[in-house]
N, C-alpha and C positions, 0 to 999 in steps of 0.2 A: 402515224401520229395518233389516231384514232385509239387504239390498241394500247398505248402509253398515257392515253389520258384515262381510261378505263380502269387498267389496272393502279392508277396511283388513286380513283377514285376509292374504289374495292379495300387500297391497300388503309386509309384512313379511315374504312369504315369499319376496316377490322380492329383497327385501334379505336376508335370508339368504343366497340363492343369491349374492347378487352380495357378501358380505362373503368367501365360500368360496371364490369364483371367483379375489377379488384378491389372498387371502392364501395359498392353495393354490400350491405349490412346482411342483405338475404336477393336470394333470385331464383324464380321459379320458372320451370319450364314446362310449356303444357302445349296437348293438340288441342288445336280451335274446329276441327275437320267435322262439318255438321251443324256449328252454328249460322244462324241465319242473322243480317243484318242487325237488325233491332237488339237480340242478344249479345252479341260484339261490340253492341253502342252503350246499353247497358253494364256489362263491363267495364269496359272502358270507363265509365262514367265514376261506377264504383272505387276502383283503382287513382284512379285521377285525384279523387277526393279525397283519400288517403294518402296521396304524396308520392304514389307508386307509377314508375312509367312501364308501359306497356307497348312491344312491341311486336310486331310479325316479322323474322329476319330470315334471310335463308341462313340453311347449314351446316354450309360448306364457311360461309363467315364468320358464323359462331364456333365454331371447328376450329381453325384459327388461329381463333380470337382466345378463346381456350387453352389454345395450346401455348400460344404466347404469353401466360400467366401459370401456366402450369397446372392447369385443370383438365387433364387429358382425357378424364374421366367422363366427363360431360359427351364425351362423342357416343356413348352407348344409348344415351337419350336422345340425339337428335336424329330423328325419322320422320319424315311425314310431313305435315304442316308444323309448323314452330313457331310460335306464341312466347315471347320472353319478358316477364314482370321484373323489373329492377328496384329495390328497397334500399333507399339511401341510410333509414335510420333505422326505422322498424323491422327485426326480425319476423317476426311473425305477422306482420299486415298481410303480407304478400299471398304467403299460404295461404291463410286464413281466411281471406276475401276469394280465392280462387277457390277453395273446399269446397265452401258454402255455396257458390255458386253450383260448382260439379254437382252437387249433391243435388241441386233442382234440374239443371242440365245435365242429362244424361252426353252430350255430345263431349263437351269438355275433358277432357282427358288429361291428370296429370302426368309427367314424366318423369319429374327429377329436378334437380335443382342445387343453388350451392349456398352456403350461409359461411358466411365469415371465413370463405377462402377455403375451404372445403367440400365435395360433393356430397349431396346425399341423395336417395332412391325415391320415388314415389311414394312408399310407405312411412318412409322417415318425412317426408313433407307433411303427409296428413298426420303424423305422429307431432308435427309440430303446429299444425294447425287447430289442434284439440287443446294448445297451452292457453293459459288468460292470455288474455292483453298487457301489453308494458304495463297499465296501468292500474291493472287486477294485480298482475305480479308486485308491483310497487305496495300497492295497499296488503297485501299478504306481508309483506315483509314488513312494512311499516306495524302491525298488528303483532308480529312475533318482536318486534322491538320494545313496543311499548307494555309487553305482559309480564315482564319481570318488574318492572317501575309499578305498573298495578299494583299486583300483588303486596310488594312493596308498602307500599302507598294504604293498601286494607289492613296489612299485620300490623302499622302503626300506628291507623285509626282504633284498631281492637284494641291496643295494649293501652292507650289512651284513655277509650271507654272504660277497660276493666280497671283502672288505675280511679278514675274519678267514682266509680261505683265504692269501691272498696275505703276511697277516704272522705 
């Protein structure tokens, strides 16, 4: 009986993993192998306050977990220690918090990762972690909106001016 409560444990946590995989906006996976306590807590910390959850899983369960959503792709990345960031909302936190980090820790190691139901490579990660933020991107767009209304907005102040000039 021991054996049947184990695996029905396993078997829920692999649905877990695989309910986080599909619903997650973005997911990062990364080696933690090297850091020390304090840096893991710091993380940790970092991520947290972003909205992002972080976990150490084996995987053979993200494996799985994976495969049961159809990410098969994800098994080329999992080696070693395994560190998994889940992004409910934010594509880009995830990354992005992790980069930055890597980039002072040399321990850290990206893998891979998958955003909106697709895999992508360690280089595509950090290619997405170099983007703005939702909310840089928002104000970029909001800025290309409002520059035709400008412009606008000056051609009819000029023609105004030149109109009261001339009568």
């Amino acid at each position: 009986m021991a054996n049947a409560k184990i695996i029905e444990a396993k078997q829920q946590e692999v649905e877990a993993i695989a309910a986080k995989l599909k619903s997650s906006a973005s997911t990062v996976v990364a080696d933690y192998r090297g850091l020390n306590v304090a840096q893991v807590t710091e993380l940790r910390k970092r991520l947290r306050e972003a909205g992002i959850e972080f976990q150490v899983l084996k995987n053979s369960l993200v494996s799985r977990a994976a495969a049961s959503v159809e990410l098969s792709d994800l098994d080329a990345v999992l080696t070693g220690p395994t560190a998994v960031a889940f992004s409910a909302t934010d594509v880009v936190a995830a990354a992005k918090i992790l980069n930055d980090f890597a980039k002072k820790n040399d321990a850290l190691k990206l893998k891979g990762g998958v955003i909106e139901g697709r895999f992508i490579d360690a280089v595509q990660v950090k290619a997405l972690a170099d983007l703005p933020s939702r909310e840089g991107l928002l104000s970029m767009l909001l800025s290309v909106l409002q520059a035709p209304i400008r412009n606008f907005a000056l051609a009819v102040k000029a023609v105004a001016e030149k109109n009261e000039a001339s009568a």
